[in-house]
C-alpha positions in Angstrom: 0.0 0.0 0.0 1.3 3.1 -0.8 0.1 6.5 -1.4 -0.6 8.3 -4.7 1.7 11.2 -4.2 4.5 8.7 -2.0 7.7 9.2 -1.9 8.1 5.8 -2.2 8.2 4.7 -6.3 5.2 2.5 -7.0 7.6 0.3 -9.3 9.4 -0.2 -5.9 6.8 -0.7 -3.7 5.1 -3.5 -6.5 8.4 -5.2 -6.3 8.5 -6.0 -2.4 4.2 -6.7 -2.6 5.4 -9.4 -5.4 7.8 -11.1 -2.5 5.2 -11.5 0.2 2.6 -13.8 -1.1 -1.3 -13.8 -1.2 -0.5 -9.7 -1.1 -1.9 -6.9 -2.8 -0.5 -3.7 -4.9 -3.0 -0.7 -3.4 -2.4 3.0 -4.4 -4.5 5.1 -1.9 -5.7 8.3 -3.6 -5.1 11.7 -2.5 -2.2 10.7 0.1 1.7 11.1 0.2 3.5 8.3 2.2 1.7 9.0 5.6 -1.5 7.3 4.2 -3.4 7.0 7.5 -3.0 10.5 8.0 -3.8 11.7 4.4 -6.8 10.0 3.8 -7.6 7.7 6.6 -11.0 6.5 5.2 -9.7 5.3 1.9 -6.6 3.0 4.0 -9.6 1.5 6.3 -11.5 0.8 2.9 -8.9 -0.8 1.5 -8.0 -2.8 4.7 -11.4 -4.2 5.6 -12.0 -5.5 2.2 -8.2 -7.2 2.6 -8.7 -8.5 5.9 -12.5 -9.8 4.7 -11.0 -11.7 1.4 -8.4 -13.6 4.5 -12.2 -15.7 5.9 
């Protein structure tokens, strides 16, 4: 997960999501690399609909 405006390169952050498996490659919108800060609603949408596929 990163943010849209991140620091961190999304090419970089797709490479370490492709080591860790059953992850997922998630650009939160509107948010730099403090995500839960930036746009808090968008990181808990994208983390309850993770954490519902795991069942």
């Amino acid at each position: 997960m990163g943010g849209e405006h991140d620091i961190a390169q999304a090419n970089t952050l797709q490479y370490y999501q492709s080591l860790i498996p059953n992850s997922q490659f998630v650009i939160i919108r509107n948010s730099g690399h403090e995500t839960m800060h930036d746009n808090l609603e968008e990181e808990l949408k994208v983390l309850s609909g993770f954490l519902r596929k795991l069942d």
